[in-house]
mmCIF file as Biopython writes it, N, C-alpha, C and O atoms, coordinates in Angstrom:
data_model
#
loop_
_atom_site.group_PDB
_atom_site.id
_atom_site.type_symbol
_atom_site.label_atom_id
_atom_site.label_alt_id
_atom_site.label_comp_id
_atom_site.label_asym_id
_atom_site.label_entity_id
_atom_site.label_seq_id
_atom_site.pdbx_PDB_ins_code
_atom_site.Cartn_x
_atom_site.Cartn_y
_atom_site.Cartn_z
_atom_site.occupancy
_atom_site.B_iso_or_equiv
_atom_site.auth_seq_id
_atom_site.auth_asym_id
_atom_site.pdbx_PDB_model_num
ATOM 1   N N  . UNK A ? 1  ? 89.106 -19.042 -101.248 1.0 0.0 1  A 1 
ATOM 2   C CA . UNK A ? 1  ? 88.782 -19.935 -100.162 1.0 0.0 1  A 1 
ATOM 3   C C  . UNK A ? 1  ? 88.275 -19.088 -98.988  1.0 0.0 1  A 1 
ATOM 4   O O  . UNK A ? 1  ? 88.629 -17.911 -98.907  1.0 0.0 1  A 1 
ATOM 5   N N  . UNK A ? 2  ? 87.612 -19.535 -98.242  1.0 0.0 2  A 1 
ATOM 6   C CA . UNK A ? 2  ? 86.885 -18.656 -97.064  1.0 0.0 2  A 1 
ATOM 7   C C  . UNK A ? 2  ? 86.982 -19.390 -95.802  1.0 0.0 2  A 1 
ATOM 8   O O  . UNK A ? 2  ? 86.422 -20.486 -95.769  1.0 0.0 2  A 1 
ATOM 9   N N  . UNK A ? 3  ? 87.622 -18.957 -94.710  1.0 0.0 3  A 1 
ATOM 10  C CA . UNK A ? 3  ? 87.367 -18.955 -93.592  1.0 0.0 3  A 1 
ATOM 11  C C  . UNK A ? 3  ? 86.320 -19.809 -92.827  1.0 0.0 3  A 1 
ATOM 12  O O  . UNK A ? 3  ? 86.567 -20.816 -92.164  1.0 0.0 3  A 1 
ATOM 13  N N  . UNK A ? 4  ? 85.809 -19.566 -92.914  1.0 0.0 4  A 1 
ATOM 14  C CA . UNK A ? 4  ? 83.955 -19.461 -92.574  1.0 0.0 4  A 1 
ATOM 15  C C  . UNK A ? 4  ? 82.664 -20.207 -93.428  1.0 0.0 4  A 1 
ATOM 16  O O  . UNK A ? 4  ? 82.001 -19.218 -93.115  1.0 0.0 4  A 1 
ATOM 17  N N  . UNK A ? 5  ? 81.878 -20.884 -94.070  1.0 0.0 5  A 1 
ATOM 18  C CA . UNK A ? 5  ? 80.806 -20.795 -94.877  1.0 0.0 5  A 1 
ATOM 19  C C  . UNK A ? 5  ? 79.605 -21.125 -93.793  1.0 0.0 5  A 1 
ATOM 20  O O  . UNK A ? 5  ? 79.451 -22.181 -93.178  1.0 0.0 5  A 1 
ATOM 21  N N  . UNK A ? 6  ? 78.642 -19.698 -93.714  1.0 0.0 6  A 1 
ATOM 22  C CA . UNK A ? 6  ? 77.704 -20.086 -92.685  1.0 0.0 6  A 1 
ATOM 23  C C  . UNK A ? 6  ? 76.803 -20.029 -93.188  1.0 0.0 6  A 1 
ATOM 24  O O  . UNK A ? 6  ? 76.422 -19.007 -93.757  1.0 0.0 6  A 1 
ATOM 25  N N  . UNK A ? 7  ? 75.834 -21.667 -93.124  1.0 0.0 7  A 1 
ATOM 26  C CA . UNK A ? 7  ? 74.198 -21.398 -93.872  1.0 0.0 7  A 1 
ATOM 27  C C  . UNK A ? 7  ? 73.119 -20.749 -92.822  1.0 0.0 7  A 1 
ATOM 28  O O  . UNK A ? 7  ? 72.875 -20.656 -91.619  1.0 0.0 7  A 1 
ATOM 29  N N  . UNK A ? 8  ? 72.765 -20.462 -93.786  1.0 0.0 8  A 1 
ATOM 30  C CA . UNK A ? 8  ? 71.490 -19.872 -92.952  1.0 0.0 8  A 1 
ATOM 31  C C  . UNK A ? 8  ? 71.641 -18.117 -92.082  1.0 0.0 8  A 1 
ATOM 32  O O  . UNK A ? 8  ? 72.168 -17.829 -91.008  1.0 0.0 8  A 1 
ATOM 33  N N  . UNK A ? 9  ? 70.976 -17.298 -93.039  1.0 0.0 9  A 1 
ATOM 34  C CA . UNK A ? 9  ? 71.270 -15.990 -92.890  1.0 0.0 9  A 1 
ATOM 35  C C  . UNK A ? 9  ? 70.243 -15.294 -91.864  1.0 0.0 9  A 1 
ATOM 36  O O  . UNK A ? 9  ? 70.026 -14.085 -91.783  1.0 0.0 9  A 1 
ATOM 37  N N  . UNK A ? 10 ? 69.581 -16.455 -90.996  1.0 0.0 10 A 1 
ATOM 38  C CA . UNK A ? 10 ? 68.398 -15.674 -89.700  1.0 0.0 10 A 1 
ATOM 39  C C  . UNK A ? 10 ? 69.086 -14.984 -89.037  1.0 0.0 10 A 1 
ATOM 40  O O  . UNK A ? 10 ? 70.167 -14.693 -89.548  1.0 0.0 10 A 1 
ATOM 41  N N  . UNK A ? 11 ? 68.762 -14.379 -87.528  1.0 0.0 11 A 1 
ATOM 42  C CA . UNK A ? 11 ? 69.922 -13.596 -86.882  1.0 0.0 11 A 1 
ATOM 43  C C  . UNK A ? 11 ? 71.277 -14.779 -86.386  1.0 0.0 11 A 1 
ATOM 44  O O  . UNK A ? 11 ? 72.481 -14.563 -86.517  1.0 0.0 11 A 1 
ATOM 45  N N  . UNK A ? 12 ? 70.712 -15.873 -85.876  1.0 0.0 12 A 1 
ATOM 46  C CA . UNK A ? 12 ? 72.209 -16.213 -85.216  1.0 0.0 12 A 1 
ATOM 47  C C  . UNK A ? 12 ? 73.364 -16.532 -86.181  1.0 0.0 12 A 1 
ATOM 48  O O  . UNK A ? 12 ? 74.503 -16.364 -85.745  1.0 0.0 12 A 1 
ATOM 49  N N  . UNK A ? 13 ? 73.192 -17.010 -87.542  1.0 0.0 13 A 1 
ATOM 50  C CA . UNK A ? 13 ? 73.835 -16.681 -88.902  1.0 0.0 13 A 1 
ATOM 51  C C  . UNK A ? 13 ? 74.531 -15.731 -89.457  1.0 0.0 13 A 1 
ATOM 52  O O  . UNK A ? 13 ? 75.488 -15.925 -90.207  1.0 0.0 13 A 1 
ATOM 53  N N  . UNK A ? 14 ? 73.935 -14.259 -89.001  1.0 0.0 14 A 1 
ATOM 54  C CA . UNK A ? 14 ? 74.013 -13.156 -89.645  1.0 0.0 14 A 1 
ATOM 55  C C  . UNK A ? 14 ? 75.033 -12.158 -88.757  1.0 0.0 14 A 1 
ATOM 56  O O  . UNK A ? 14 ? 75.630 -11.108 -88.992  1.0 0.0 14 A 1 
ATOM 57  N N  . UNK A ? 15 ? 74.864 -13.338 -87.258  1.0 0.0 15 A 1 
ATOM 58  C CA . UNK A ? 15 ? 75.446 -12.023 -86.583  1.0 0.0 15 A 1 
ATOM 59  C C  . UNK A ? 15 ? 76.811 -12.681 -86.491  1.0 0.0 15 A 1 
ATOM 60  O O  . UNK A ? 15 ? 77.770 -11.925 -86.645  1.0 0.0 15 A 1 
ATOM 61  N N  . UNK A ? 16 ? 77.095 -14.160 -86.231  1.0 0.0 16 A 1 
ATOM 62  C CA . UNK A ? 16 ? 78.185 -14.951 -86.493  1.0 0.0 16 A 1 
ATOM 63  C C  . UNK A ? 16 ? 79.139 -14.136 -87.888  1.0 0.0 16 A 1 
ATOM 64  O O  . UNK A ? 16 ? 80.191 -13.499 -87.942  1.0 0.0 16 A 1 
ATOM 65  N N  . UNK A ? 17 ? 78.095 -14.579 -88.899  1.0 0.0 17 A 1 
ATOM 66  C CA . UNK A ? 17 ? 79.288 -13.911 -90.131  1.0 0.0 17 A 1 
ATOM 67  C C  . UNK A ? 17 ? 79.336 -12.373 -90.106  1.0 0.0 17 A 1 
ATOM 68  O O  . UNK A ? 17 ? 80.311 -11.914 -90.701  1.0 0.0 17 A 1 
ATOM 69  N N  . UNK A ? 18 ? 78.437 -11.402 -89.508  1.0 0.0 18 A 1 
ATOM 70  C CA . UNK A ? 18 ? 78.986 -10.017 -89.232  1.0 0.0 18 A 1 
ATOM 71  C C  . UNK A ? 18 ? 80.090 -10.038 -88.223  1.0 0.0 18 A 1 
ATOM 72  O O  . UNK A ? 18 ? 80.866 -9.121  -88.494  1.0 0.0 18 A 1 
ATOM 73  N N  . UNK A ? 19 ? 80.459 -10.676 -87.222  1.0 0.0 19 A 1 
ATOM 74  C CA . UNK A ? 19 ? 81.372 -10.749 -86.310  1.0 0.0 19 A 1 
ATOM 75  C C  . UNK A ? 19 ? 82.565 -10.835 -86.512  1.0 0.0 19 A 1 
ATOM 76  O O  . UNK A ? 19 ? 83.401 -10.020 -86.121  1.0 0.0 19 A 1 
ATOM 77  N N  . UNK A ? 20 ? 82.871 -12.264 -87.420  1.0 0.0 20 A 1 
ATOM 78  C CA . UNK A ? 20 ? 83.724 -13.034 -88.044  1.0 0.0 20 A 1 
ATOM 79  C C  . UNK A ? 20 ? 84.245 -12.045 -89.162  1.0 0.0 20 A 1 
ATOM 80  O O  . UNK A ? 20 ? 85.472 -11.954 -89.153  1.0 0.0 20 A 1 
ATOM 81  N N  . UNK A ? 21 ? 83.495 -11.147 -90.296  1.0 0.0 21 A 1 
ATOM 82  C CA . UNK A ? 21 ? 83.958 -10.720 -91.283  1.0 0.0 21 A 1 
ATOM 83  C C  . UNK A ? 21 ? 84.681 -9.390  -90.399  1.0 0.0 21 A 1 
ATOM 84  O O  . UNK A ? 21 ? 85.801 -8.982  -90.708  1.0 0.0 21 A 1 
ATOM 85  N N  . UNK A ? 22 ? 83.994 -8.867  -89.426  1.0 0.0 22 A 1 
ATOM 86  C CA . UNK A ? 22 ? 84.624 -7.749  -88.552  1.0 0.0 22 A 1 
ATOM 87  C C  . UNK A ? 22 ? 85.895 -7.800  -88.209  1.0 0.0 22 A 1 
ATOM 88  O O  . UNK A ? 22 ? 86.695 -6.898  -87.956  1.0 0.0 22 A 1 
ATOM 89  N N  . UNK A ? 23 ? 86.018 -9.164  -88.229  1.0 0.0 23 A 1 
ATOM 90  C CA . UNK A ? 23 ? 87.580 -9.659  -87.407  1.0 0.0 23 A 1 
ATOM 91  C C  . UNK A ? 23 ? 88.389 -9.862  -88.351  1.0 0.0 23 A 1 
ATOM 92  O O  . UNK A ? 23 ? 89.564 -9.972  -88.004  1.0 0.0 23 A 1 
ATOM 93  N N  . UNK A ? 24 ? 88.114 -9.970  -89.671  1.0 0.0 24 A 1 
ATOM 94  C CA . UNK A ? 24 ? 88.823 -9.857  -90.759  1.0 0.0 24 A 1 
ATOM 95  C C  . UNK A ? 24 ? 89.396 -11.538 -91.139  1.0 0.0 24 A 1 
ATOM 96  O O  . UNK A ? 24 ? 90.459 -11.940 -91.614  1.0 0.0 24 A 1 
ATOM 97  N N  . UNK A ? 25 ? 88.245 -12.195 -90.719  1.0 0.0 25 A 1 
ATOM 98  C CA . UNK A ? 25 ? 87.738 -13.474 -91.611  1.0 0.0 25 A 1 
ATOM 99  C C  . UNK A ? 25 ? 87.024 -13.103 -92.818  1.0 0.0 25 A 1 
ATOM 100 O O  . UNK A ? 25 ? 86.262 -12.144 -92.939  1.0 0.0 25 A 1 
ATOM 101 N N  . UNK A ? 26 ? 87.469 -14.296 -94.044  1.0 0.0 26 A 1 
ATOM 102 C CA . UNK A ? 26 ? 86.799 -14.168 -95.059  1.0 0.0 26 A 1 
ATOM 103 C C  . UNK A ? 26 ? 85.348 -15.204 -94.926  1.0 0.0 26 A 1 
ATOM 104 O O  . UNK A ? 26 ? 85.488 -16.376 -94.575  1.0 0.0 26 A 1 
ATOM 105 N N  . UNK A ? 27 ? 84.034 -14.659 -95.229  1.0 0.0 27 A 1 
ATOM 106 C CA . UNK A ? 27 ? 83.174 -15.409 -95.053  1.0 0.0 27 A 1 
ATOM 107 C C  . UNK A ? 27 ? 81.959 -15.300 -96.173  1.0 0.0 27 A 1 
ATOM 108 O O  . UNK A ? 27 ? 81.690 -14.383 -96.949  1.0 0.0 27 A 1 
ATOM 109 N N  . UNK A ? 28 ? 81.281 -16.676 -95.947  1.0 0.0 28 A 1 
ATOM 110 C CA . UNK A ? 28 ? 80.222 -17.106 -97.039  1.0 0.0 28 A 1 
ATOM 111 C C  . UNK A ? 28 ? 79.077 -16.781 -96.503  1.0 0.0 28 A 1 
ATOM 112 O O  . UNK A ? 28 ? 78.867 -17.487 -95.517  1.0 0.0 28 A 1 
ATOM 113 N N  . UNK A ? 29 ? 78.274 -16.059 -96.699  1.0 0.0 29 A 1 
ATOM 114 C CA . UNK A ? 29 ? 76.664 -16.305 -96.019  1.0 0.0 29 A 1 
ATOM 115 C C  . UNK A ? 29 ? 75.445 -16.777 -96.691  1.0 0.0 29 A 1 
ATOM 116 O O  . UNK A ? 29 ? 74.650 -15.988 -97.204  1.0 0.0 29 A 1 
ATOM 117 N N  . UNK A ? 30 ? 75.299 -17.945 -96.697  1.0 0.0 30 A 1 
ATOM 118 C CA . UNK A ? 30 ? 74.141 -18.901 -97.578  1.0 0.0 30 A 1 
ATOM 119 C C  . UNK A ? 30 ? 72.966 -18.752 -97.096  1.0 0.0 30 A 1 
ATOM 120 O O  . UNK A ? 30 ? 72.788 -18.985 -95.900  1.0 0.0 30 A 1 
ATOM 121 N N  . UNK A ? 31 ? 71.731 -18.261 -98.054  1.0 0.0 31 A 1 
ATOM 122 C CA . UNK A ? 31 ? 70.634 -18.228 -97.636  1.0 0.0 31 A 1 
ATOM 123 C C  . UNK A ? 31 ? 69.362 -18.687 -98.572  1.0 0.0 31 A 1 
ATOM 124 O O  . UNK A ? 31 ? 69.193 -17.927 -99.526  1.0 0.0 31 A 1 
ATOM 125 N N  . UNK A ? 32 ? 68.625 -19.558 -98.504  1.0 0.0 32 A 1 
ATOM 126 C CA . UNK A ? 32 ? 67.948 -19.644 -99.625  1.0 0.0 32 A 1 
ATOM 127 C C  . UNK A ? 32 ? 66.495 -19.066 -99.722  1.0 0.0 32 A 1 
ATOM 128 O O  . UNK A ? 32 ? 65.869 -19.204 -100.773 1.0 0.0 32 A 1 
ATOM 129 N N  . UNK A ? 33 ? 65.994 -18.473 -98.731  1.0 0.0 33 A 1 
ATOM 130 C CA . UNK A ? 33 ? 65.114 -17.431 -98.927  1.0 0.0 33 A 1 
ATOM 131 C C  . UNK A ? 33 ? 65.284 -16.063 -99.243  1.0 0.0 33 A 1 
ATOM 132 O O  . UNK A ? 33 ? 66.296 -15.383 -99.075  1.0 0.0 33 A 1 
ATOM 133 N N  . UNK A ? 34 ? 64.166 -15.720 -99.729  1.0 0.0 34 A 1 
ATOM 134 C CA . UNK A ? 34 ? 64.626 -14.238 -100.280 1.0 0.0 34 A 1 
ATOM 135 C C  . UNK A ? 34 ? 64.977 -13.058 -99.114  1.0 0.0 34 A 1 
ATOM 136 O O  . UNK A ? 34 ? 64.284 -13.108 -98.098  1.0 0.0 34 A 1 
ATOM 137 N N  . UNK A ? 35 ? 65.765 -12.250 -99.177  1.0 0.0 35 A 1 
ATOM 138 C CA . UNK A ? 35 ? 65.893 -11.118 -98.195  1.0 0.0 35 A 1 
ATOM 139 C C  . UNK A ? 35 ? 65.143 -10.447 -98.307  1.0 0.0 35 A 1 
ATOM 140 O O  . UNK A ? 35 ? 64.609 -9.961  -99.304  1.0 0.0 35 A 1 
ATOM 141 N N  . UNK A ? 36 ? 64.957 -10.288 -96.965  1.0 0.0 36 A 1 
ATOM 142 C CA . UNK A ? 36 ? 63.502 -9.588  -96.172  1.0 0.0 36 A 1 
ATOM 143 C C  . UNK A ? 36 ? 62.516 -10.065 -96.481  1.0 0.0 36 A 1 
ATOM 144 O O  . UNK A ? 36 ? 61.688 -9.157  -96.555  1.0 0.0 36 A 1 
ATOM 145 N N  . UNK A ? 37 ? 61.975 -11.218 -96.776  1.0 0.0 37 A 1 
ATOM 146 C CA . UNK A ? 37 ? 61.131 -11.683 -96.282  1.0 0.0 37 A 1 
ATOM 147 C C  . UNK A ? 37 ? 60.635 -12.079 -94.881  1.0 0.0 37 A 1 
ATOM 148 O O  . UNK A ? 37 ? 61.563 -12.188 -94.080  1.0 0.0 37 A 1 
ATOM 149 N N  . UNK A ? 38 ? 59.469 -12.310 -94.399  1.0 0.0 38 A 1 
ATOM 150 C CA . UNK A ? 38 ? 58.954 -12.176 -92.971  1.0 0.0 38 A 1 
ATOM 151 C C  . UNK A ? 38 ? 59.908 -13.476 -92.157  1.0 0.0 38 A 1 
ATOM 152 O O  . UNK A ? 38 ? 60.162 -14.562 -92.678  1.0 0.0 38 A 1 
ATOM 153 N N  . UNK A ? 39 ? 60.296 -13.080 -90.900  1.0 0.0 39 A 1 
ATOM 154 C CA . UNK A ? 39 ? 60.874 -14.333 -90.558  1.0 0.0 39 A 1 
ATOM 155 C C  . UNK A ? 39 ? 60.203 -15.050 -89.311  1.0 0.0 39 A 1 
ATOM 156 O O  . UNK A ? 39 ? 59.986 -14.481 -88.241  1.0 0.0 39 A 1 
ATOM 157 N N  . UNK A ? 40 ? 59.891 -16.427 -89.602  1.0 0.0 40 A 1 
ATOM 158 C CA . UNK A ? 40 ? 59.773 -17.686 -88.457  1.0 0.0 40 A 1 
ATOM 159 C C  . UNK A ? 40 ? 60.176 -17.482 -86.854  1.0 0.0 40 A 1 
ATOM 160 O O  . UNK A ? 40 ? 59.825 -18.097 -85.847  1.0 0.0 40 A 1 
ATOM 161 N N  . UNK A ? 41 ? 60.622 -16.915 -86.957  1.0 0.0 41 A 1 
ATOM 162 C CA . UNK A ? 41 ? 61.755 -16.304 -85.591  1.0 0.0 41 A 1 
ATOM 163 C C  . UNK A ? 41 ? 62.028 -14.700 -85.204  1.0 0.0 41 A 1 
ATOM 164 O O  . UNK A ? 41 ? 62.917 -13.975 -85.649  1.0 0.0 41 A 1 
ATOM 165 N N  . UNK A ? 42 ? 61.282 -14.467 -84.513  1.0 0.0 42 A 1 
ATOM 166 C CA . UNK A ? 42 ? 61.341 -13.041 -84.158  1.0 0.0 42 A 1 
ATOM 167 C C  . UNK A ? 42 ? 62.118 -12.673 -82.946  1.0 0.0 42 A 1 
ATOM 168 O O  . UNK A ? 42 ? 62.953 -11.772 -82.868  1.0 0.0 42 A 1 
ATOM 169 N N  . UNK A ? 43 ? 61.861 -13.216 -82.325  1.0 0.0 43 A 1 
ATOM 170 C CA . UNK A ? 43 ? 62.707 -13.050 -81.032  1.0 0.0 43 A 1 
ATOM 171 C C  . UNK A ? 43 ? 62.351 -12.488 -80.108  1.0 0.0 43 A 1 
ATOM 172 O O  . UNK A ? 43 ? 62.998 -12.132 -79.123  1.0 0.0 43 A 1 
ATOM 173 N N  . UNK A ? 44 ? 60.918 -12.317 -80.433  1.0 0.0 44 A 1 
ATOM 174 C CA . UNK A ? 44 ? 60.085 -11.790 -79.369  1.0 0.0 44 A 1 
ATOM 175 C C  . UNK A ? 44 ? 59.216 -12.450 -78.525  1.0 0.0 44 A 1 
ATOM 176 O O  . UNK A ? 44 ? 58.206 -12.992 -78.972  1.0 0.0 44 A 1 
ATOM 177 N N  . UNK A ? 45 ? 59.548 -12.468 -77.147  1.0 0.0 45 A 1 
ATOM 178 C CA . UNK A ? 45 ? 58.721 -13.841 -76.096  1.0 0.0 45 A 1 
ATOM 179 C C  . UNK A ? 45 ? 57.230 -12.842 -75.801  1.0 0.0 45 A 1 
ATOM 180 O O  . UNK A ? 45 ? 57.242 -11.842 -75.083  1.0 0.0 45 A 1 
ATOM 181 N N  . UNK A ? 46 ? 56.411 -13.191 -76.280  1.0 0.0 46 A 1 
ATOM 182 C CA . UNK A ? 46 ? 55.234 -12.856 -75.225  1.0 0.0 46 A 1 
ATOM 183 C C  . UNK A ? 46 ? 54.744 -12.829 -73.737  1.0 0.0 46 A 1 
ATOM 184 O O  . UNK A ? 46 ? 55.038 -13.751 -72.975  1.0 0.0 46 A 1 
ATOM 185 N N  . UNK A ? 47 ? 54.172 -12.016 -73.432  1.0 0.0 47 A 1 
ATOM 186 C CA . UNK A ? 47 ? 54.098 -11.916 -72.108  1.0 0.0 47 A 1 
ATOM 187 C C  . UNK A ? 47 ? 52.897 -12.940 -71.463  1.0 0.0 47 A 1 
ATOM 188 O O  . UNK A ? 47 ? 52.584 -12.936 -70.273  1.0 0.0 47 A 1 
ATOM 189 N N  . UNK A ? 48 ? 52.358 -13.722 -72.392  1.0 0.0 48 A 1 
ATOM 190 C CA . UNK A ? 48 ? 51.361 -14.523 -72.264  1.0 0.0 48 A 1 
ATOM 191 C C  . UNK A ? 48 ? 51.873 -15.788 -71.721  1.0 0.0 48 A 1 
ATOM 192 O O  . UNK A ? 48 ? 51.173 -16.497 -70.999  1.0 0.0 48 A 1 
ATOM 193 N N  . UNK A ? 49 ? 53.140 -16.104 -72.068  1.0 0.0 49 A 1 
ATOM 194 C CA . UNK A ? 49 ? 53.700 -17.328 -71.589  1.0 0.0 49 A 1 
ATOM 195 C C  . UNK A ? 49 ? 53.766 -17.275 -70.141  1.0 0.0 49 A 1 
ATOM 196 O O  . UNK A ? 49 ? 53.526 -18.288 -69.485  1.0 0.0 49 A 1 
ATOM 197 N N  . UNK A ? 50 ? 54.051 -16.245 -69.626  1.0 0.0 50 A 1 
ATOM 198 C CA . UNK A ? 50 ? 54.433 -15.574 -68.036  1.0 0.0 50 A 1 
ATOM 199 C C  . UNK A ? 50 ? 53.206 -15.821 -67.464  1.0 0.0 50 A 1 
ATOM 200 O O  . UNK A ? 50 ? 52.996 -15.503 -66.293  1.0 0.0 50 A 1 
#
């Protein structure tokens, strides 16, 4: 049984269940794209918006 089951392995996913497993929760990390593939979400704002 696990603690935790978090879908979705983008960063706010990834850093939740790295946190959680740190703390010595047991956790699930569901992802259905392949790892490392390019991601939707970079997290990078352009300076063009400014």
């Amino acid at each position: 049984m696990y603690d935790f089951i978090v879908v979705g392995a983008g960063p706010p996913g990834s850093r939740f269940a790295y946190h959680a497993a740190t703390e010595g929760y047991d956790v699930a990390l569901l992802e259905k794209g392949e790892v490392g593939q390019p991601l939707a979400c970079s997290g990078h704002v352009s300076t063009d918006l400014w």
